[in-house]
GUMINU-938198 format. One record per residue (C-alpha): residue number from 1; x negated, y, z. Coordinates in steps of 0.25 Angstrom, whole numbers. Layout:
residues N
+-----+-------+-------+-------+
| num |     X |     Y |     Z |
+-----+-------+-------+-------+
| NUM |     X |     Y |     Z |
...
+-----+-------+-------+-------+
***
This chain:
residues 97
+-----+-------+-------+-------+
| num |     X |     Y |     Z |
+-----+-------+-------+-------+
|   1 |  -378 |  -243 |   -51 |
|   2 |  -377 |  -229 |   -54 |
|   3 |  -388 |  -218 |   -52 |
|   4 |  -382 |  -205 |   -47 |
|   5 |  -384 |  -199 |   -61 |
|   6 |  -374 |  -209 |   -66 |
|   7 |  -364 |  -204 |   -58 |
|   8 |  -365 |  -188 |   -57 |
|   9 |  -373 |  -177 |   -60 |
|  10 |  -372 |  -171 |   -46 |
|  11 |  -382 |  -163 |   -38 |
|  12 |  -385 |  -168 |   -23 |
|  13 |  -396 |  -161 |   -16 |
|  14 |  -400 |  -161 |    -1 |
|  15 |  -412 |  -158 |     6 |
|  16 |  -418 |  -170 |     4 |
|  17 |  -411 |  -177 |    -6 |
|  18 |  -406 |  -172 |   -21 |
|  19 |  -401 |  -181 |   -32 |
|  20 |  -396 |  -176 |   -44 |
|  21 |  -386 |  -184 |   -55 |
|  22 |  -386 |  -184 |   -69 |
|  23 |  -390 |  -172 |   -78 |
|  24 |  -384 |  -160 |   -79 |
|  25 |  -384 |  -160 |   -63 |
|  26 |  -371 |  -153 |   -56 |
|  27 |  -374 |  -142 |   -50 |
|  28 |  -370 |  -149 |   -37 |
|  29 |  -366 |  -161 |   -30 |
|  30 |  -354 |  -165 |   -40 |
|  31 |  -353 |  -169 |   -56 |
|  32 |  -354 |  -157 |   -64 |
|  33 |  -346 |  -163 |   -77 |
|  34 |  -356 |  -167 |   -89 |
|  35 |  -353 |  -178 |   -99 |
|  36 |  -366 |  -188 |   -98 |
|  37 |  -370 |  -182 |   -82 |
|  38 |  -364 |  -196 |   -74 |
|  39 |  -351 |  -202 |   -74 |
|  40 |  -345 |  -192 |   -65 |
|  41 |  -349 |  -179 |   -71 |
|  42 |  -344 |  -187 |   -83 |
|  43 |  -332 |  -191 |   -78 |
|  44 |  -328 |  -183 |   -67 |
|  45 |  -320 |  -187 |   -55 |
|  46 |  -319 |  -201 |   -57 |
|  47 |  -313 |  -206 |   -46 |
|  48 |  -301 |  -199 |   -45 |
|  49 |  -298 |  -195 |   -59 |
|  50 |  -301 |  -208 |   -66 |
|  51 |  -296 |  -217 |   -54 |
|  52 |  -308 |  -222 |   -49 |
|  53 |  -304 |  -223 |   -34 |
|  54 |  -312 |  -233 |   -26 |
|  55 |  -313 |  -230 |   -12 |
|  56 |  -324 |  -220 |   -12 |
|  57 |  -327 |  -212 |   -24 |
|  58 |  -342 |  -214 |   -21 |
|  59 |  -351 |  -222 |   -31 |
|  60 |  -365 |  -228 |   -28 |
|  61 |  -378 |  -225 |   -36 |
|  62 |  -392 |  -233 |   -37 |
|  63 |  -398 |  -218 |   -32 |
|  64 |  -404 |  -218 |   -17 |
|  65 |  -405 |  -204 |    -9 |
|  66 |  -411 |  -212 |     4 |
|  67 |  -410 |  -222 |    14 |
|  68 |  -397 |  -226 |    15 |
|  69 |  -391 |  -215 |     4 |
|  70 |  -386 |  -221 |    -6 |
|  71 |  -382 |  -210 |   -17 |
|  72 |  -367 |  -211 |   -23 |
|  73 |  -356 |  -202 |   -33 |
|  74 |  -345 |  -196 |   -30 |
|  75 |  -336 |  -199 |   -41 |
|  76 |  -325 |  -188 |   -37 |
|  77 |  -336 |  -177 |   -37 |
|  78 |  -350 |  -184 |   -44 |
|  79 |  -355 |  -181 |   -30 |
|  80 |  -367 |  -187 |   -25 |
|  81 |  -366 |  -193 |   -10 |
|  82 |  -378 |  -198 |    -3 |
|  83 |  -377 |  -207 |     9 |
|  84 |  -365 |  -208 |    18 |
|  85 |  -356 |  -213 |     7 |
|  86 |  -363 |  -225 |     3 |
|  87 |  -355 |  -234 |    14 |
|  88 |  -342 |  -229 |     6 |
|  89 |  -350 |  -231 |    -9 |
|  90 |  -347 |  -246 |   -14 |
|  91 |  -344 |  -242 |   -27 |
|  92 |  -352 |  -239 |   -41 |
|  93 |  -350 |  -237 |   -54 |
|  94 |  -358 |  -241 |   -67 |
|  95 |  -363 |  -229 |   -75 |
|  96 |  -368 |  -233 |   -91 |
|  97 |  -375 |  -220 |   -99 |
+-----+-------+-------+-------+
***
């Protein structure tokens, strides 16, 4: 399973929780486009562009932000969600350096 790193090099941070992806980090919540800075600030939007549609464009990681808040990509954006979608996150993708 991927590691949000893997996925995007997104920025999320709240008052009690911050995760960052891959280096060099977006200046936000979104990919900022780097070759070499996880698959979608890599790739881009892979879900539509690329035809990736499954039924949610949300992919799992192995990374934990608490009880009950699994961590996962959005693959439109690089967006890093946290609780909430996980009910609608079945889907993952491998990721090889």
């Amino acid at each position: 399973m991927p590691r949000v790193r893997d996925l995007t090099n997104a920025v999320r941070k709240e008052a009690n929780f911050s995760i960052s992806g891959a280096a060099p980090s977006s200046s936000g919540n979104f990919y900022m486009r780097h070759i070499g800075a996880g698959f979608s600030a890599e790739w881009g939007d892979v879900y539509y562009s690329y035809g990736f549609s499954m039924d949610f464009p949300y992919y799992l990681t192995s990374d934990y932000s608490g009880y009950r808040h699994d961590l996962t990509v959005l693959l439109t954006d690089g967006q890093i969600a946290r609780g909430g979608v996980t009910h609608l996150s079945r889907q993952f993708l491998c990721t090889a350096p």
